[in-house]
C-alpha positions in Angstrom: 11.5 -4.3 79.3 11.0 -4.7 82.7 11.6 -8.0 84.2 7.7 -10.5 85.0 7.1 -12.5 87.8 4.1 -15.2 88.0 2.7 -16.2 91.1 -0.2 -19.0 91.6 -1.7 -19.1 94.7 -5.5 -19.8 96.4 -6.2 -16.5 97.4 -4.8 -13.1 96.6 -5.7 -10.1 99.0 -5.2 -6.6 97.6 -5.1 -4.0 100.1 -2.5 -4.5 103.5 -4.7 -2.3 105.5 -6.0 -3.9 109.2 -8.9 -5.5 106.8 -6.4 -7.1 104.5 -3.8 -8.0 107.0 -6.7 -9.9 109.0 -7.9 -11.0 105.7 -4.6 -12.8 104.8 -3.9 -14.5 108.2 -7.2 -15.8 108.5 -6.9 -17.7 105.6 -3.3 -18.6 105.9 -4.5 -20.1 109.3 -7.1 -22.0 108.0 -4.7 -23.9 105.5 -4.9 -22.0 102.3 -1.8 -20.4 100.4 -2.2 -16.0 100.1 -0.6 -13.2 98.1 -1.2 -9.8 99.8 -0.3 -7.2 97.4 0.5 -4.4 99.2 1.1 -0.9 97.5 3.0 0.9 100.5 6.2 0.2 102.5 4.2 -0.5 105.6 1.4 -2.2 106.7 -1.8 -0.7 108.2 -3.5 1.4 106.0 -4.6 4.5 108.0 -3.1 3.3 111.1 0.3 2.9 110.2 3.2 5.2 110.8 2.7 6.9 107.6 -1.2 8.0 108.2 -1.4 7.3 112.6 -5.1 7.0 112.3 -6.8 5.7 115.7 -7.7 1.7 115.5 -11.6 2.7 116.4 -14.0 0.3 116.9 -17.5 -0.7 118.7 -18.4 1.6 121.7 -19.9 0.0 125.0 -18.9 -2.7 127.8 -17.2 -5.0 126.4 -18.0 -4.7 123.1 -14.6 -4.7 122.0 -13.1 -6.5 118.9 -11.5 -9.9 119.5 -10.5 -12.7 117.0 -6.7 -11.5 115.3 -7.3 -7.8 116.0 -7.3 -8.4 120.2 -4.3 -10.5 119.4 -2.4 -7.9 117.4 -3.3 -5.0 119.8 -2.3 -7.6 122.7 0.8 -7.9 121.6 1.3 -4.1 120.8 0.3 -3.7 124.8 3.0 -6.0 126.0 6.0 -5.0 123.1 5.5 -1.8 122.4 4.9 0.0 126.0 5.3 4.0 124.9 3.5 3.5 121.8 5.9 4.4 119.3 4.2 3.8 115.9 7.4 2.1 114.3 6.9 -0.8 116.6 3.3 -0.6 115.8 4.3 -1.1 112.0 6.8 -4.0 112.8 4.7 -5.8 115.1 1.6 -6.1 112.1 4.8 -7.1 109.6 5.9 -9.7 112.0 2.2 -11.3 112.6 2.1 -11.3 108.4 5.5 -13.1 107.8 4.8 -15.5 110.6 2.4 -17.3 108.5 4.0 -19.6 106.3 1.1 -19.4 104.0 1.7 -15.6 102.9 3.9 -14.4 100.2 3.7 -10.5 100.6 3.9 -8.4 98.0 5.2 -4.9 99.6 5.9 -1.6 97.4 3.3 -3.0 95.0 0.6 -1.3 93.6 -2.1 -3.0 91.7 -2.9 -1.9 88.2 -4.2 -4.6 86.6 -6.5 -7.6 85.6 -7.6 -10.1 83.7 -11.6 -10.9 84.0 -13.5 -12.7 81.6 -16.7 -12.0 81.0 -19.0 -15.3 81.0 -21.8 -17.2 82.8 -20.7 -18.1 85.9 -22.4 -19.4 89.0 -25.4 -17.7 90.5 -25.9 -15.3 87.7 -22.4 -13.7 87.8 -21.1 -12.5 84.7 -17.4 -12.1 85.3 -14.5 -14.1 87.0 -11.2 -12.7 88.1 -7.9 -14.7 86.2 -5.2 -12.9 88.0 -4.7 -9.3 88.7 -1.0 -7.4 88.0 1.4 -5.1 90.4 4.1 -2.8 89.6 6.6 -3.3 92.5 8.5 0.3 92.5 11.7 -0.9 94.6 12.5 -4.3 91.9 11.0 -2.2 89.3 9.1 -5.9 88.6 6.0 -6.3 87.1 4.2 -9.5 89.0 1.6 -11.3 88.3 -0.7 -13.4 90.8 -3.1 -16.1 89.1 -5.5 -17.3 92.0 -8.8 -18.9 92.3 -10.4 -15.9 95.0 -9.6 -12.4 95.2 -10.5 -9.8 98.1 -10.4 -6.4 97.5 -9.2 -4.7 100.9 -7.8 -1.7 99.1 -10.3 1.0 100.8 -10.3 2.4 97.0 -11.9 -0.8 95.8 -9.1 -1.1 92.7 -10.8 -3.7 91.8 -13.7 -2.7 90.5 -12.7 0.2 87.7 -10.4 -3.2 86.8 -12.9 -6.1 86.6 -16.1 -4.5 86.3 -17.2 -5.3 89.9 -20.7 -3.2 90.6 -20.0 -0.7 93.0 -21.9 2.7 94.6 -20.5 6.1 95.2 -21.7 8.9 96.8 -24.4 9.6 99.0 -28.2 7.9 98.9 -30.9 10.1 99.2 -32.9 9.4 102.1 -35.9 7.9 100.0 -33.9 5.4 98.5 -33.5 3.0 101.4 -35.7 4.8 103.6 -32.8 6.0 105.6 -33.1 8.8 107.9 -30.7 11.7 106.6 -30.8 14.5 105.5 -29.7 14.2 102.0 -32.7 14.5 100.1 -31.4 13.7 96.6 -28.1 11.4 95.5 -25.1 12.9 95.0 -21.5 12.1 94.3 -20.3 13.7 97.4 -18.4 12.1 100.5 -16.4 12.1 103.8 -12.8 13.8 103.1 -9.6 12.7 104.1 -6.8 14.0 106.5 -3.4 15.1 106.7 -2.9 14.0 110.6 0.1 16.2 112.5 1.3 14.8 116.3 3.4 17.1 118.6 6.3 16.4 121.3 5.8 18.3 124.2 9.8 19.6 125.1 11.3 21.3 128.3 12.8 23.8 125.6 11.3 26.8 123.6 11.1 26.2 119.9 10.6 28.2 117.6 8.2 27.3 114.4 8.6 29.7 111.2 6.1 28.5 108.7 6.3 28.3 104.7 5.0 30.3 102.4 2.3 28.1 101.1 0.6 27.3 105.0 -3.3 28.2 105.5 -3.6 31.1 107.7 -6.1 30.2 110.2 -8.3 32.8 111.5 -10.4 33.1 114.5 -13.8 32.1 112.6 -11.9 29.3 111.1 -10.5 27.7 114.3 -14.1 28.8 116.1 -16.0 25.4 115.9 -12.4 23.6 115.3 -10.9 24.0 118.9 -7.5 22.6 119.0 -6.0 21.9 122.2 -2.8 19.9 122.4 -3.0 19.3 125.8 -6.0 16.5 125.0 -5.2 13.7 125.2 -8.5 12.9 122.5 -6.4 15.5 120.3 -5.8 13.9 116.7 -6.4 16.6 114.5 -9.1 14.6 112.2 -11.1 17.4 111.6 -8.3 18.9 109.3 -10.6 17.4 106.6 -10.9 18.4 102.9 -12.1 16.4 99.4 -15.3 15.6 100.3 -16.6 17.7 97.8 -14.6 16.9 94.9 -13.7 13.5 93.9 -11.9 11.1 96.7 -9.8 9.1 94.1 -9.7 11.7 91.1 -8.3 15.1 92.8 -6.6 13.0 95.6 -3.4 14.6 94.7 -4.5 18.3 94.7 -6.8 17.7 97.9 -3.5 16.6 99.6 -1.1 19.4 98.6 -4.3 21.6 100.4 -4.5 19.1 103.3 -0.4 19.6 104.1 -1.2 24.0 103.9 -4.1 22.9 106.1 -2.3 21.2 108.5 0.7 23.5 108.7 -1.5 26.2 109.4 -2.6 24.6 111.6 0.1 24.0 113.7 1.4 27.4 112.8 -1.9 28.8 114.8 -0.6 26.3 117.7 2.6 28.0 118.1 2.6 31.4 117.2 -1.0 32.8 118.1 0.1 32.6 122.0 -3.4 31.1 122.2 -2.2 27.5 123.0 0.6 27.6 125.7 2.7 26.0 122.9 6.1 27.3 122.9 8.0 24.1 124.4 6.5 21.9 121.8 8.1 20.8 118.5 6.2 19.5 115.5 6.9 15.3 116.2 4.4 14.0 112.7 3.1 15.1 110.0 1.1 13.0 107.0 2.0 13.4 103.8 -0.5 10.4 102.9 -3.7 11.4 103.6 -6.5 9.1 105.7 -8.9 8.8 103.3 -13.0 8.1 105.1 -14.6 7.2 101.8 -14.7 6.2 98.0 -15.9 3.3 95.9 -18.2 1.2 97.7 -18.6 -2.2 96.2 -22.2 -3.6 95.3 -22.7 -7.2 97.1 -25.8 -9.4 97.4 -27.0 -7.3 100.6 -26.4 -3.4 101.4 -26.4 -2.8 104.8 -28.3 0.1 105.3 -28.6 2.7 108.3 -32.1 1.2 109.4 -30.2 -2.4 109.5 -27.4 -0.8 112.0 -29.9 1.6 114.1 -32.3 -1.2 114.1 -30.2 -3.4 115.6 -30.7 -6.1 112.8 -29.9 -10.0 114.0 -28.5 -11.5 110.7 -28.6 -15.0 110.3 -25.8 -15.2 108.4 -24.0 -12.5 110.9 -19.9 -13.0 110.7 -18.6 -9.8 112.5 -20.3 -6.6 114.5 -20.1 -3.0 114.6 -21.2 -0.3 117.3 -19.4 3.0 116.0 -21.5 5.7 116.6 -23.0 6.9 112.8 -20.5 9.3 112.4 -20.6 11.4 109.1 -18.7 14.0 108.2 -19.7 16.9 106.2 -18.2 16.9 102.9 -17.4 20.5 103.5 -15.0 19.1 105.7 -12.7 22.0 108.0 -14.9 24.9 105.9 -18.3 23.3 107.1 -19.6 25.8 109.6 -21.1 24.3 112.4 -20.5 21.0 113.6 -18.0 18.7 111.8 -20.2 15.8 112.0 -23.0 13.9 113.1 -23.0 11.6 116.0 -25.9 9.1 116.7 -25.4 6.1 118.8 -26.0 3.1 117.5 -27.6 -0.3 119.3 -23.6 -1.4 119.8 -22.5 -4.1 118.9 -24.7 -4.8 116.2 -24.3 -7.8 113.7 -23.3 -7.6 109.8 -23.8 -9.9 107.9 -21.7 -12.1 105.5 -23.7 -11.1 101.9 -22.3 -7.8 102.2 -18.3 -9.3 101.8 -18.6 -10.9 98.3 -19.8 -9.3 95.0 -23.2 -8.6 93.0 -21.4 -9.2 89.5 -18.0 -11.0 89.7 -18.2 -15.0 90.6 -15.0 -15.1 92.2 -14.8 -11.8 94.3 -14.5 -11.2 98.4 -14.1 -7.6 99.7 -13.7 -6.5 103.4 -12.7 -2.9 105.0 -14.5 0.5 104.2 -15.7 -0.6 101.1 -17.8 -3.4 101.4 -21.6 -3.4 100.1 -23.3 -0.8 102.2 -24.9 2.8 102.1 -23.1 5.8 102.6 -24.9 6.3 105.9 -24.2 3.2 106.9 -20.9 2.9 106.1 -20.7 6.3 108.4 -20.6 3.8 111.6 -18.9 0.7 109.7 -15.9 2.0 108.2 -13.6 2.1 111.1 -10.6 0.3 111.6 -11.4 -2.5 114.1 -14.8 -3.4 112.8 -12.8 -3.1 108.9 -10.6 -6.0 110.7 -13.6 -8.3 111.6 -14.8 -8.1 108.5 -11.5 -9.3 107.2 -11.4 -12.4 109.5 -14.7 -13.3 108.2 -13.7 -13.0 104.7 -10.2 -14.9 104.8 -11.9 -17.8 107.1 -14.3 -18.1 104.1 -12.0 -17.5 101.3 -10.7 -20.8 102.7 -13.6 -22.9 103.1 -14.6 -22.0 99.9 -11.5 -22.8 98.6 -11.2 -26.4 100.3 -14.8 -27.2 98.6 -14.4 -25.7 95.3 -17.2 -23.6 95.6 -17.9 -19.7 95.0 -18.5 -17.1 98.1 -22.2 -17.2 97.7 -22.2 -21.0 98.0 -20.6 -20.4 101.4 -23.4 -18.4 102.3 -25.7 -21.3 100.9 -24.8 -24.0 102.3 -21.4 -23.2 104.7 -22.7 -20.6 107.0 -22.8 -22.8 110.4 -19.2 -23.9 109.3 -18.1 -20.3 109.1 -19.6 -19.3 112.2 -18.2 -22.0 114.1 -15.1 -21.4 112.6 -15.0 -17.4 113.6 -16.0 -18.3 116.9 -14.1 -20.5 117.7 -10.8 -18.0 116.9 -12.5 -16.0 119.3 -14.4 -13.7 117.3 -17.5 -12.7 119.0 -21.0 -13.3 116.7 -23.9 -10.8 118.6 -26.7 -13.1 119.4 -25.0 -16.6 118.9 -23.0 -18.8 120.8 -20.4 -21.0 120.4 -21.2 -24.7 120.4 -20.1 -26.7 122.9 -20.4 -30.2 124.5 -23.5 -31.1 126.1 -21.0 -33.2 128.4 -20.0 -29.9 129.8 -22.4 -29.5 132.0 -22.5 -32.9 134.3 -18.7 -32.9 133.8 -17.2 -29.6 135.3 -15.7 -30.0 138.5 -14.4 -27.1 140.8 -15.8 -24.5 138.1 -19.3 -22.5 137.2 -22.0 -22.8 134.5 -20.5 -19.4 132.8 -17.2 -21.9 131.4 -19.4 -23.5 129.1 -22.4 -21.1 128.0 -20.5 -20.9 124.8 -20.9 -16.7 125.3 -16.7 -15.7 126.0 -17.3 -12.7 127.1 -19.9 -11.0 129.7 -22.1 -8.8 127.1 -25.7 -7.0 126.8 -26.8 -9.3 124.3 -26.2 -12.2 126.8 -27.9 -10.1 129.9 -24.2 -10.0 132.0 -21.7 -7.6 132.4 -19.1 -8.6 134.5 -17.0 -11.9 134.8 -18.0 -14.0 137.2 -15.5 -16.4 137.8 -11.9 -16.2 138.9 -9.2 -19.1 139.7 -7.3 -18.9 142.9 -3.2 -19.2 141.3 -2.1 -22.0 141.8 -5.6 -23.6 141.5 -7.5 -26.3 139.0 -10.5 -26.1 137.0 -11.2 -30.0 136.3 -14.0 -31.9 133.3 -14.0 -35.8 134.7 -15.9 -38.5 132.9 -16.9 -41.6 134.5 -15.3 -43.6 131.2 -13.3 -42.5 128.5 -14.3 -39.8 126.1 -13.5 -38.5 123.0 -12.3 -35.1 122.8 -11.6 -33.1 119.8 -10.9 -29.7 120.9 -10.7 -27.2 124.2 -11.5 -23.8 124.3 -9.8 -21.7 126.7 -10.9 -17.5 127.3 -9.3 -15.5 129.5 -9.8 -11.9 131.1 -8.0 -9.2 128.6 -9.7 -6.2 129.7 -11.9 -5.7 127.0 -12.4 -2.0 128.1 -8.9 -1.8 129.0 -9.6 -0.4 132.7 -6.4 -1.7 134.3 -4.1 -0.1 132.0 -2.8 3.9 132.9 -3.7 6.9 131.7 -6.3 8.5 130.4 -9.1 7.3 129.0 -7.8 7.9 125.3 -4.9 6.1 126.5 -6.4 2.9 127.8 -8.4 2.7 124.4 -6.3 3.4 121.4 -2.9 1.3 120.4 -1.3 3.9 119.5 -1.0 7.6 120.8 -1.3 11.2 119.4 0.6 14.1 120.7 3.5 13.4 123.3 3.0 15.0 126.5 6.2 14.6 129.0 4.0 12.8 131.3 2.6 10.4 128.5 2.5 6.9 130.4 3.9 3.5 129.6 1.7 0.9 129.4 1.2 -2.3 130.1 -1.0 -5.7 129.5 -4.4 -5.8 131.2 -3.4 -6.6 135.0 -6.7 -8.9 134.8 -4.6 -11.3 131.8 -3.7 -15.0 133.0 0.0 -14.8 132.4 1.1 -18.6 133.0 -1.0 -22.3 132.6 -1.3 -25.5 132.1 -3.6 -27.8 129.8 -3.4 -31.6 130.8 -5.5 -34.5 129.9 -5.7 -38.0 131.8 -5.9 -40.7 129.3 -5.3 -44.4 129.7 -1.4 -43.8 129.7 -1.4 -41.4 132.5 -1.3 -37.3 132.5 -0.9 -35.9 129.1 0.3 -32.3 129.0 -2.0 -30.4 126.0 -0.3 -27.1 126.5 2.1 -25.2 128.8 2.5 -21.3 128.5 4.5 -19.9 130.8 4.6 -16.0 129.4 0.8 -15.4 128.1 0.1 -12.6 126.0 -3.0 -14.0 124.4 -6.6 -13.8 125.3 -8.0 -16.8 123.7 -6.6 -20.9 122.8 -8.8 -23.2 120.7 -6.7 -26.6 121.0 -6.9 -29.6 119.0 -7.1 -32.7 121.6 -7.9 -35.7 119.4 -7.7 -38.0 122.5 -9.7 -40.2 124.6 -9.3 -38.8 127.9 -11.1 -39.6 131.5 -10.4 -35.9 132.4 -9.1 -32.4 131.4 -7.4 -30.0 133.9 -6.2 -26.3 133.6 -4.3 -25.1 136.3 -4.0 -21.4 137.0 -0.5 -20.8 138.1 -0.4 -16.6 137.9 -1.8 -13.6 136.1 -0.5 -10.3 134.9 -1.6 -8.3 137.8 -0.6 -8.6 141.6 -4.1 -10.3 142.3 -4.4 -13.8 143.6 -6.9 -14.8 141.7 -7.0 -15.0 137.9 -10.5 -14.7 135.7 -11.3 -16.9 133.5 -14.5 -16.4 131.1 -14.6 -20.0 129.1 -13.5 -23.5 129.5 -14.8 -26.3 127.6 -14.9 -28.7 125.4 -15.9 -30.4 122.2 
């Protein structure tokens, strides 16, 4: 018999994907105790070492994602300088096991629950009791009873377990007055990849493929152009299984995926087409990056007319602005394009109904498989955005945890408290602003009315596009009050680059984390030149000069401090930046 374990905790995340990972911190930050079960040896989902997906996210000026995904790819910048995706891998580990809150659950694959069917609040008819892993290494079977659950598995486990409502397949167009092409519902979807990286040598090498590799021909690799040389190149329209079943002929879509790719590499190097003969296969998948499955049913679909419209949710907790990008289910064999592309209003808001189930009282989802329409989900499923939406759902997780209440009450009667709280870890809400001190305004001294607007970040939504203030180094941004005042907290935003122009390269390079093919020139890189690097927080209180916080080596874009004083002023001094500039920008300072 193999050997139980029982864990009891507040929240147990499923899925250690960028949505689950964000999920998890979140709510470990906010002060509530986590279990992520995670079924692989790495964290990362599709953009870990064993899949190298691209982190994509929001297109646009500044639109880019902030909150624990800027922090994670921050730190990626500034530790991880050639890209190498096993430092990639270790740095998500080490921002997971950081957090005191998390026990993770790695090598363990959720099979698993117990749900009892019932009357629950707000017409649910089923609550989650615990859900059960097989850990492969321990050969353990472990159990984790909780109070919340979020499904971040991409696969939505969940639901085939508990009986959560879910949707699969494509709409037809009529359904939610979308505007596809799809003209009746159908079971069909995107298809996964088998993703392949070369290492560009100054040595020939030679490449004899296996018997079982897909012979490409001309008319195959016509509207497929590979070119190893770009550096945009990541093979992801090696895509299959969008015509059968995602989840049920994984297994045989993947042994064609791996003949697929190999043929595809064998077209690199031996059909003298692609200057190829100094460069050595470096990756290739045998997981495949799956696009699209089970799509759980919450109290709002998103639909396509919500994410072209450019919807303003009131209960809006994270954004998009991928373009709606859907791939044909015929995947490499689709003649023609391999997908659509239509720009979308970027960033555009989502909105919290969509993370937190139809049918199950007790149930949070973020990632690819939240409640949305195939054609919106086209746009919303990629990996930054899948991260936002996990920030949202751990900072709920714990407020509904610390009131004893289920997710929809949140939405009821919470939703200014989540906002505030996702804003103020720096995640940026389209068409809101952060609160801040009326006080602001006759108190800045030495500063300009863009510190305190409460926007923290230059954005079309807000009419700006450039930051407007900078600090001399060595120079002082100063609040002074004319008595004492209470302060709670400061908020502090610097300058990270947000479209990453000051790092080298090309522009595939300054945007992605991580990198696809090796070229021998493939640059280093750096943090944002434009990032504060070293500063100083101080208060003046009745017993003199208080210092609040002291950095000296910066990698972060973003401090919300807890003051708790009665102070006659606040001062942040400048001292240097990243860059060789003399002058450091700074987007937000204030107070509440």
């Amino acid at each position: 018999m193999l050997n139980e374990i029982i864990l009891n905790t507040d929240l147990c995340v499923v899925g250690g994907g960028l949505a689950g990972v964000c999920t998890a911190i979140a709510a470990a930050r906010h002060g509530i105790e986590v279990v992520l079960m995670q079924e692989r040896p790495v964290l990362g989902g599709n953009c870990s070492s064993e899949i190298r997906m691209w982190v994509s996210g929001a297109s646009g000026k500044n639109n880019r994602e902030t909150g624990i995904v800027e922090e994670i790819l921050l730190e990626n910048l500034y530790r991880n300088p050639t890209k190498n995706h096993y430092i990639w891998d270790s740095i998500l580990l080490d921002f997971v096991k950081r957090e005191k809150n998390i026990t993770l659950l790695m090598n363990t694959t959720c099979m698993e629950a117990d749900a009892e069917q019932g009357s629950f609040s707000h017409g649910r008819t089923v609550k989650i009791n615990s859900v059960t892993g097989y850990q492969m290494t321990t050969q353990k079977r472990i159990t984790v009873k909780a109070d919340y659950f979020a499904d971040c598995s991409g696969d939505s486990i969940l639901a085939p377990l508990t009986g959560a409502e879910f949707m699969f397949g494509r709409e037809a167009n009529t359904e939610f007055g979308e505007d596809t092409y799809v003209t009746e519902s159908d079971k069909l979807t995107m298809g996964s990849s088998c993703l392949l990286q070369g290492l560009q040598t100054e040595r020939d090498i030679k490449f004899t493929p296996s018997e079982f590799v897909t012979k490409l021909t001309k008319d195959d690799t016509k509207n497929r152009r590979m070119n190893i040389y770009n550096p945009w190149e990541n093979f992801w329209y090696l895509e299959l299984g969008g015509t059968e079943n995602t989840i049920d002929d994984a297994e045989t879509t993947k042994d064609r995926l791996l003949s697929l790719a190999l043929g595809a590499w064998d077209n690199i190097k031996n059909s003298g087409e692609h200057d190829a003969d100094k460069w050595e296969l470096n990756f290739l998948s045998f997981l495949p990056a799956k696009r699209e499955s089970r799509r759980m049913k919450g109290e709002y679909i998103i639909t396509q007319r919500d994410v072209s419209g450019d919807v303003v949710f009131p209960d809006t907790v994270a954004f998009g602005g991928w373009p709606l990008d859907d791939h044909y289910p015929g995947g490499y064999y689709h003649r023609g394009a391999a997908n659509t592309n239509f720009t979308t209003p970027s960033p555009y808001c989502l909105p919290y109904r969509s993370l937190y189930s139809a049918n199950v009282d007790n149930l949070f989802f973020a990632g690819r498989n939240i409640s949305m329409t195939h054609t919106a989900m086209s746009s919303i499923r990629v990996m930054a955005t899948c991260g936002l939406l996990g920030q949202a759902v751990g900072t709920a997780a714990s407020i509904a945890k610390k009131n004893a209440i289920a997710p929809h009450d949140v939405y009821l009667s919470h939703m200014d408290e989540l906002q505030t709280l996702l804003m103020d870890d720096d995640c940026f809400l389209p068409h809101f602003k952060r609160r801040v001190s009326p006080l602001c305004e006759s108190a800045l001294r030495g500063g300009a009315p863009s510190l305190w607007s409460g926007e923290d970040r230059p954005n079309r939504v807000y009419g700006t596009e450039q930051v407007d203030f900078s600090v001399a180094n060595g120079g002082t941004v100063e609040y002074s009050f004319e008595s004492n005042t209470e302060i709670n907290s400061v908020h502090i935003v610097f300058d990270s680059d947000l479209d990453r122009e000051t790092l080298p390269g090309h522009v595939a390079e300054k945007y992605h984390a991580t990198r696809g093919n090796v070229l021998l020139d493939s640059p280093q890189t750096h943090l944002p030149t434009t990032l504060c690097k070293s500063f100083r927080l101080t208060a003046v209180t009745a017993d003199g000069e208080v210092e609040l916080l002291s950095v000296d080596n910066n990698i972060k874009r973003a401090y919300h401090v807890a003051v708790g004083k009665s102070v006659t002023a606040l001062k942040l001094q400048i001292l240097s930046n990243r860059g060789d500039s003399d002058r450091t920008n700074l987007i937000s300072f204030d107070f509440n």
